[in-house]
N, C-alpha and C positions, 0 to 999 in steps of 0.2 A: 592261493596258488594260481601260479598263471594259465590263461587258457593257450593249448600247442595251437591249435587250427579254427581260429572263430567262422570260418569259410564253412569250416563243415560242422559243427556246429549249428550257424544258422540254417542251411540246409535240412539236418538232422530235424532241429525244431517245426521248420515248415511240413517236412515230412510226418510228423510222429502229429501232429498238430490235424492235416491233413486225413487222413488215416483215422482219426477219434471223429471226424465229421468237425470239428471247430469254426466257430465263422471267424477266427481270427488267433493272429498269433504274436507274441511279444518277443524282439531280438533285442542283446545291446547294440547302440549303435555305432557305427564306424562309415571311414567318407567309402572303404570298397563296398562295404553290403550294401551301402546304400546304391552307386553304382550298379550293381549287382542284382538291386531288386527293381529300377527301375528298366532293366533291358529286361527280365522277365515277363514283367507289367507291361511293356511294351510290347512284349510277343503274345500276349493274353492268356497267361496261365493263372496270376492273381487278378482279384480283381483291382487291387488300391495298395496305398502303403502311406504312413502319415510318421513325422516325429513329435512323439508324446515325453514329457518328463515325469520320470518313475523315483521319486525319492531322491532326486538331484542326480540323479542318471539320466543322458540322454537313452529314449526305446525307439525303436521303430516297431510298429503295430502295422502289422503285414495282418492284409482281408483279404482271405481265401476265397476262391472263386467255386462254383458247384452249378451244374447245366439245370435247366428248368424241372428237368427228371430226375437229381439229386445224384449224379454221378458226377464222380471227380476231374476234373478237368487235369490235372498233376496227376497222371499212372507216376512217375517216380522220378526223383532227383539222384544224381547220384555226381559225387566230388571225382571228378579225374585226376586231374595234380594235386601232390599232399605233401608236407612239407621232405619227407622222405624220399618221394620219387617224382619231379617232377617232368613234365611233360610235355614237349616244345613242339609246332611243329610248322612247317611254310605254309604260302598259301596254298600250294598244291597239292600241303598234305593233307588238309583239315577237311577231319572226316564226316562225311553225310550220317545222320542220324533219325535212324527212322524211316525211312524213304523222305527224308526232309519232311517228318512230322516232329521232329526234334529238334533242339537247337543245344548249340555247343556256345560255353560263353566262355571268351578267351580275356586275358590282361594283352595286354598291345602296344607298341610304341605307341599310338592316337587312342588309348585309353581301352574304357572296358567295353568288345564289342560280340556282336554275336558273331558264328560264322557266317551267315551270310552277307555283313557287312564288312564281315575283315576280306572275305572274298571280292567285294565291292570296290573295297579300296588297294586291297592287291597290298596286304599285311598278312604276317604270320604273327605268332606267339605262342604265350603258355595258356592251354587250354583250364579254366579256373571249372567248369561242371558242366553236365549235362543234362537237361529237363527235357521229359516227355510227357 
C-alpha cells in the first residue's frame, strides 16, 4: 500500500524515535527528506544524517542530538501542510515560531528553506513543518 504523506511520516519517526531516548533513527529515503533533514541539521536540532542501504533500499539514518545533561534538544515536530489542507503563505506572512526559537521549513520557488532564509531572500511558499 502506498504511503499518503512520507513528510509526516518521517517526522512521526524522528519524533516517536526521539521520545524513546534513541541515538538514532531510520527513514526511507527520498531527494525532499533529504532536503528536509539537512536544513534541520543545519539549524542544530540533529546531530548528522548519512545514506545507508537497507536490503536494496536506499535509508537515511538520522543521529539524534541530546544536550550534555541528557535533555532533548527536539521539544517537538509538528507537519503544517498535509496533503489535505495545504498551506501557503508570502514573505510577510511567515510566521515567527517560538520567539524565533523555532523554525518553519517551507518548499519555495529556490528550494527547500527555513524561514529565515526565505525571509532573506524575500520568497514565500508552502510551509512543509515546524521544529522546536
Amino acid at each position: 500500500m502506498a504511503m499518503v504523506d512520507p513528510i509526516s511520516d518521517m517526522l512521526t519517526r524522528i519524533r516517536n524515535a526521539n521520545q524513546r531516548w534513541h541515538p538514532h533513527t531510520d527513514i526511507p529515503a527520498s531527494k525532499i527528506k533529504l532536503a528536509i533533514l539537512k536544513k534541520i541539521e543545519s539549524e542544530g536540532f540533529i546531530r548528522s544524517h548519512k545514506i545507508v542501504e537497507k536490503d536494496g533500499q536506499g535509508v537515511i539514518r538520522v543521529f539524534l542530538k541530546y544536550t550534555d545533561s541528557e535533555e532533548r534538544v527536539i521539544t517537538d515536530l509538528q507537519r503544517v501542510s498535509r496533503p489535505g489542507r495545504r498551506v501557503y503563505v508570502n514573505t510577510e506572512a511567515i510566521p515567527t515560531l517560538r520567539g524565533g526559537l523555532g523554525v518553519n521549513i517551507l518548499s519555495t520557488s529556490k528550494g527547500i528553506l527555513t524561514d529565515r532564509e526565505s525571509k532573506k531572500e524575500n520568497v514565500g511558499g508552502e510551509i512543509l513543518c515546524a521544529i522546536w
